[in-house]
Structure formats: C-alpha cells, structure tokens
C-alpha positions in Angstrom: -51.7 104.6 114.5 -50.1 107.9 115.4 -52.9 109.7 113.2 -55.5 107.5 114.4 -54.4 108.3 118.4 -55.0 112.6 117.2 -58.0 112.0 116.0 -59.1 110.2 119.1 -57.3 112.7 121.4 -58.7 115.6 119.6 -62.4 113.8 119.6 -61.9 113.3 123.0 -61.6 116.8 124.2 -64.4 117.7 122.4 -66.7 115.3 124.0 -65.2 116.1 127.5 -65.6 119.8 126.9 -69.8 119.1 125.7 -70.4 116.9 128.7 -69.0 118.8 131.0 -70.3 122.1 129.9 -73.7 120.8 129.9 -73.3 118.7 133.3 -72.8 122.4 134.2 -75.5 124.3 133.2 -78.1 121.5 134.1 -76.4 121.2 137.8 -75.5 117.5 137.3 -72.4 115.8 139.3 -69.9 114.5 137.4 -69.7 110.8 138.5 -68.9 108.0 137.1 -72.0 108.0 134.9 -69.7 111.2 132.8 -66.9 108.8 132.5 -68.9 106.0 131.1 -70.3 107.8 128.5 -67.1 110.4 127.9 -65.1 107.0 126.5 -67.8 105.1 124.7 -68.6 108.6 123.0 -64.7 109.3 121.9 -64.6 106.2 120.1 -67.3 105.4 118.7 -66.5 107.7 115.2 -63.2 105.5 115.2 -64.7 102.3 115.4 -68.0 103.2 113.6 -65.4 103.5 110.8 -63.3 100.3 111.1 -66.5 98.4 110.9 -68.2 99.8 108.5 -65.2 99.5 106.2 -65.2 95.8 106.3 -68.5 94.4 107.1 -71.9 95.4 105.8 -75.4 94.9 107.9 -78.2 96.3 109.6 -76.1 96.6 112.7 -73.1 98.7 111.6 -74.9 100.9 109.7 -77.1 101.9 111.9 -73.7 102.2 114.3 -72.4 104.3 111.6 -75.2 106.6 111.2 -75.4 107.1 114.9 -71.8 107.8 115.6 -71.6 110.2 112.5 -75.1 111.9 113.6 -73.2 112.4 117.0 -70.2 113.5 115.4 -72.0 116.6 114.0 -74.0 117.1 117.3 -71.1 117.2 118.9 -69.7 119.8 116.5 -72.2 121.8 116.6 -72.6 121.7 120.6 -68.8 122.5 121.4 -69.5 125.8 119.2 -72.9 126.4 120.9 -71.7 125.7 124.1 -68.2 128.2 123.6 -70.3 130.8 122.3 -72.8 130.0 125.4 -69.9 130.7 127.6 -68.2 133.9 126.1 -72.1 135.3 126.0 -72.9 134.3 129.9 -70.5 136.5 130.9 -72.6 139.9 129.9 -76.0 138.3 129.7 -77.3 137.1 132.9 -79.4 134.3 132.6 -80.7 131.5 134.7 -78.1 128.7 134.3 -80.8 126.0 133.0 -82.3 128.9 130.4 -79.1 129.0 128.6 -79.1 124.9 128.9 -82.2 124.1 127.4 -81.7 127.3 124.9 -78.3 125.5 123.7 -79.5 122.4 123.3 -82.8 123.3 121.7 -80.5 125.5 119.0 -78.2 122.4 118.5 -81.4 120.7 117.6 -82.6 122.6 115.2 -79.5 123.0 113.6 -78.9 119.5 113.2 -82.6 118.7 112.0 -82.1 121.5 108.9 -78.6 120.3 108.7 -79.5 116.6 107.8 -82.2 117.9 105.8 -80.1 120.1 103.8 -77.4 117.4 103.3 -80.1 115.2 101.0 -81.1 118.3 98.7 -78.8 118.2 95.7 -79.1 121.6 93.8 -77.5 122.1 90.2 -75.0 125.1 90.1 -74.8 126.6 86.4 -71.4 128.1 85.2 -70.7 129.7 81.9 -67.1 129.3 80.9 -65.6 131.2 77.9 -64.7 129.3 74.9 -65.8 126.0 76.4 -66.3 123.8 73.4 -69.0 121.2 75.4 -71.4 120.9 78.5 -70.0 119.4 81.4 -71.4 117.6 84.5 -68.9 118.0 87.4 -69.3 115.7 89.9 -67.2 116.0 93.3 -67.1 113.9 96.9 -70.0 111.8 95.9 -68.3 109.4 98.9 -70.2 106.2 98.2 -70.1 104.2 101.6 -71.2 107.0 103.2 -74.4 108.0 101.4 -77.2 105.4 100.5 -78.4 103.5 97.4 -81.4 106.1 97.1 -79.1 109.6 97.3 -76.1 107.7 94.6 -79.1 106.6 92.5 -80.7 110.5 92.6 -77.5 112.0 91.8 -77.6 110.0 88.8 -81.2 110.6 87.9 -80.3 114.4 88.4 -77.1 114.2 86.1 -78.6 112.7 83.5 -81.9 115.1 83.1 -79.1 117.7 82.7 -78.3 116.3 79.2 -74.0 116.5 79.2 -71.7 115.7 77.0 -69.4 114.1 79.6 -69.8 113.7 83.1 -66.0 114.4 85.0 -66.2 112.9 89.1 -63.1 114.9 90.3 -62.3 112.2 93.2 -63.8 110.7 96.5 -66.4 108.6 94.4 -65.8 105.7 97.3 -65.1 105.6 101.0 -64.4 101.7 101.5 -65.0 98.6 99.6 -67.5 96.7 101.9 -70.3 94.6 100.2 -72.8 97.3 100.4 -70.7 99.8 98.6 -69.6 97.3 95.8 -73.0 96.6 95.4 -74.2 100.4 95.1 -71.2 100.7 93.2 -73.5 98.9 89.9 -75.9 101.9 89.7 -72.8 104.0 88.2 -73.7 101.9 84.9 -77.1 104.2 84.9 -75.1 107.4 84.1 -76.2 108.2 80.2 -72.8 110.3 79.2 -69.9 109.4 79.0 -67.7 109.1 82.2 -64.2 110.0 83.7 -62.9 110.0 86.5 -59.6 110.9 88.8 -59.0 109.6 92.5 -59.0 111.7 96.0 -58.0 110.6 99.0 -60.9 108.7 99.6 -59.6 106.2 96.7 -56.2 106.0 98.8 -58.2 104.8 102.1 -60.4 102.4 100.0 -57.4 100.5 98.3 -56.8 101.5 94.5 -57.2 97.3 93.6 -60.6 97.8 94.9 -61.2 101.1 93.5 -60.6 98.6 90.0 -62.8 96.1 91.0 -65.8 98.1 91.5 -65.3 100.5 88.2 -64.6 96.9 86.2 -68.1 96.7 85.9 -69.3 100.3 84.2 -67.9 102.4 81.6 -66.2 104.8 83.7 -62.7 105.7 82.8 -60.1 106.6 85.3 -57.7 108.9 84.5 -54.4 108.1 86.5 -51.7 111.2 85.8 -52.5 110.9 82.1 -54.0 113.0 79.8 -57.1 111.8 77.3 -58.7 113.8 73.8 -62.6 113.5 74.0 -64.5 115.5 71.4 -62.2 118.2 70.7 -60.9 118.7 74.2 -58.2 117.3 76.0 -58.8 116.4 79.9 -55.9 115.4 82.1 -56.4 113.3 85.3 -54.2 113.8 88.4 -54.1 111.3 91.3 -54.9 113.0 95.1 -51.7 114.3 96.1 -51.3 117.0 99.3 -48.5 118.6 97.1 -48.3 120.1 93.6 -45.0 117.8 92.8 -46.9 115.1 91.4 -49.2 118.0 89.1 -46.5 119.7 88.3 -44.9 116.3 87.2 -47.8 115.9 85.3 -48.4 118.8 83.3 -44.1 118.5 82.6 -44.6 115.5 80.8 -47.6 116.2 79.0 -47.2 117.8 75.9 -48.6 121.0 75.0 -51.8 120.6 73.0 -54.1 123.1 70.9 -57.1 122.0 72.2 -59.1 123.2 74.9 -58.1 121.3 78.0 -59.4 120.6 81.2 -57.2 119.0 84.3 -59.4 117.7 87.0 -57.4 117.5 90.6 -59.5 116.1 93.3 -57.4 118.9 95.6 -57.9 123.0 95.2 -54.0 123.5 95.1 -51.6 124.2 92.0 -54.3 126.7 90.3 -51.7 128.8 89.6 -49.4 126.2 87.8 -52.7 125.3 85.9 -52.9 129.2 84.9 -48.6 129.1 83.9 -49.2 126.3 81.5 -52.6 127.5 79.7 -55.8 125.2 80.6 -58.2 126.7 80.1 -60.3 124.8 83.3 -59.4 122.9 86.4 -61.8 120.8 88.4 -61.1 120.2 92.1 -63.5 119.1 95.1 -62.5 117.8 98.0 -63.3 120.3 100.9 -67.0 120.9 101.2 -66.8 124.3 101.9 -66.3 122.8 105.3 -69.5 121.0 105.2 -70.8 122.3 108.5 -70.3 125.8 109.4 -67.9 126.9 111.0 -65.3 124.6 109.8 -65.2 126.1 107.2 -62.7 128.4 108.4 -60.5 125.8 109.7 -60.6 124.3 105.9 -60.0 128.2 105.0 -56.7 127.8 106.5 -55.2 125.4 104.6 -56.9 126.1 101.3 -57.8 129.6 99.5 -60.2 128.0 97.4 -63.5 126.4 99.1 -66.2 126.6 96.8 -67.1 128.0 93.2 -65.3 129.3 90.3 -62.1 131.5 90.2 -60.9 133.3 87.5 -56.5 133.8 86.9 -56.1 135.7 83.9 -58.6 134.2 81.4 -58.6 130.6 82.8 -60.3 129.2 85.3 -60.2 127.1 88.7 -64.1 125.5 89.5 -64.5 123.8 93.3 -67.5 121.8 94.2 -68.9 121.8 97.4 -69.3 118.1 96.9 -72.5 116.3 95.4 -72.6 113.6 98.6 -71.3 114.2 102.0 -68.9 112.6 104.5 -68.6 112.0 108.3 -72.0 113.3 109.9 -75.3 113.6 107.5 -75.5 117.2 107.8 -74.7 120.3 105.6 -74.7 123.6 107.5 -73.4 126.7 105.8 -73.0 124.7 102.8 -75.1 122.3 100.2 -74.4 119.1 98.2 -74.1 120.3 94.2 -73.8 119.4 90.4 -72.1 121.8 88.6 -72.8 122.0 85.2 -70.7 124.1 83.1 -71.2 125.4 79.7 -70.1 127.3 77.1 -69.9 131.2 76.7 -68.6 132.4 73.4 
C-alpha cells in the first residue's frame, strides 16, 4: 500500500504540474473542471492495472491502453513543458505559440514513439569462443503486448535459426485469461527454450507463472544450473541484490564448459567475471524505454543496453523485445539479440 500511495503521489504531481502548465499557456482558469480531470487522471494507471490483472475484455483493455497511452503523454509533456519553461525565459514568445508548439511536439513524439515500440529489430553479437548461436530474448511482458506482437516475436526468432532460445525474465505481467491464453503461442518457438524469472514473474504469482509454462516446452531455470550441448547455463531468480547470485554461483560447482548465467537484473557482472562465465544475460531496464528516463534508470544501474566486456568475459543487456507501461519506445527499440560465435 505504502508503494502503491508513491506511485500515486508521484503520478499525481506529474499530472498537476501538465494541467496546470498548459491551463497556463492557453489562458484557461483553473476551476473545478482541473480538479475533475487532475484525480481521474492520477489514477487511472493504478487502476488500469488492478483490472487488467484480473479480468480480461474489450472494456479494460481498451482502459489499459488509454491509461498507458496517457502515461507516456504525460511523460513526455512534463519534460516538454519544463524545457518549455527554462526556454521562455530567454525566448520571447506569444504565450499560446509555445502552447500549441508543446503540444504539437508531444504529438509527434508519441505517434513515432508507439510506432517505434512495434518494430522489433535483431541485434547481432559475436562472442569469442561461443560454442552455439543464441536467441536472447528479454522483457517480452505478455499482458502488456498483444497476440499479434508475442506471435511476431516468435516468427522473428525462429527465421533466425538458434540453437537455444534463453528469455532472461519478465515473459508475463499478470495471469488474466487473455494472457494464459496468448501464453499457448510460446509452443510455436522451433528451439529449444529456457527461461529465468524477473520481477514481472514476482507480480504475476510464480504458481501461475507454472500454470501457463505447463503447457509448452519451456524450461525454467530457478537458481540452478543446466548442461545443454556442451555448455552449461545457470538460471537466477530476480533479486534487487547479488546475495541470492552470489549464493548461486557458491553452490554451483565449477565446470569446464562454457557457461552462460542469465540474471533478469544488470547487477553482479563483476561476480560473474570473479568466477569465470564466460556470458551473462540480463534485461530488465529498457534502456529507459522513453527517453529521458533513461537517465533516471542510469542511476541505479551502469549497464542499460548492449554488450560489456570485463577481462575476456562478457555482460549482454537487452533493451527488451516487448515493452511495458505506455506503448511507446523513444530513445530506445524493442530487440532480439542473437549472439554467435567468434573463434
């Protein structure tokens, strides 16, 4: 409740800051007609999400999408709008010019955004001594994105030909009838499939998370550690520390084959590196998903995207292959990664 009262707080301010910037610059009175919309507006992400995470029809999804689209609007407004302000201080300009001009930029941000957010590209990497070719999938978020965007990542996966396809976490964002039943489509995948949890999994209910994998052939790799082919990949539940990897890695002995940990966060690289593997896997962050954010995610995280090399092994972060929250990638682009070997 506590978390759920910040988000609303911090939601909140941004809508009250948006509205009243632009009642502003358009020369509108703040009556109650601000107050009525300020409230509605606040909540709506917070109960677009309760809904949609138990019940399934026409009606709150098209609640979702709204709330979500207005959740990136109102994004990308509040940074508008401050930049709007800092810039109307040298630049004199007729109050309703810089109105309609930060509006009409919020726009077309948000049209190129959403567009941008349902082109999946394929990111190549050659890793050194990499004995197969992997498909990493990150953040695919199912729940949030639709039957036809899960069923092109899948079509787009398997013209890429792997030898195993690793999802590093946040495959699900609730377990509502719509998403158990887009969660069938997974049995299209043509390689071989694991799988380790992110936070997502946490919010979704790990008995569910069961349920809806019971049905394909996708392994989930809890804190264990697996041979496939010659390598060896270790799975590591979401965790905001690196106790539970370091745990982990402790009590999994030391093998000669290549291995591969996949850790739905960017964190613990460097205990990866200490103990040899040779790649780690994370997602998780988006690369902020819509610019700027992503140097608020920057502060919390060193790694936001691509792959990092610590003395001959090496750390690869998606930028996610679905999206959460609003339908929009600014600054940033939805991704398979395939990686191959190098010898």
């Amino acid at each position: 409740m506590l978390f759920v009262l910040g988000v609303f707080v911090v939601y909140l301010g941004m809508n009250w800051y948006v509205l009243a910037r632009l009642s502003h610059l358009f020369a509108i009175s703040r009556t109650a007609w601000f107050y009525l919309a300020l409230i509605p507006l606040a909540l709506s992400v917070i109960i677009a999400l309760a809904l949609e995470s138990r019940f399934a029809n026409q009606l709150t999804s098209s609640f979702f999408t709204l709330a979500m689209l207005w959740l990136g609007m109102c994004w990308l407004l509040l940074c508008i709008l401050l930049t709007q302000q800092i810039l109307a201080l040298v630049i004199p300009l007729p109050q309703r010019v810089w109105a309609i001009s930060a509006c009409g930029l919020a726009c077309g941000l948000a049209l190129y955004a959403f567009v941008n957010a349902r082109t999946i590209t394929v990111r190549h990497e050659l890793i050194p001594y990499l004995p197969l070719k992997i498909a990493q999938l990150s953040d695919i978020h199912i729940g949030s994105i639709g039957s036809s965007t899960l069923a092109d990542i899948i079509a787009k996966t398997n013209d890429l030909k792997p030898d195993v396809i690793l999802i590093t976490g946040d495959l699900f964002d609730n377990a509502n009838p719509n998403t158990r039943a887009n969660a069938a489509q997974l049995k299209g995948f043509a390689a071989p499939v694991l799988f380790t949890s992110g936070n997502h999994e946490a919010y979704t209910g790990y008995d569910n998370v069961r349920q809806m994998l019971a049905a394909t052939q996708i392994r989930w790799l809890r804190n264990e550690a697996v041979d496939f082919n010659g390598i060896r990949i270790i799975g590591v539940d979401n965790s905001y520390g690196t106790e539970l990897l370091q745990s982990v890695l402790d009590r999994t002995p030391l093998s000669p084959a290549y291995t591969i940990l996949m850790n739905h966060q960017p964190t613990g690289f460097d205990i990866a590196a200490h103990r040899g593997i040779g790649l780690t896997l994370s997602g998780h962050v988006h690369n902020g998903q819509i610019w700027p954010f992503n140097y608020v995610v920057g502060l919390f995280y060193p790694y936001l995207k691509g792959l990092h090399a610590n003395g001959g092994v090496f750390l690869n972060v998606s930028t996610g292959t679905g999206i959460w929250g609003p339908p929009m990638r600014l600054g940033s682009h939805s991704e398979i990664v395939l990686l191959g070997p190098r010898r």
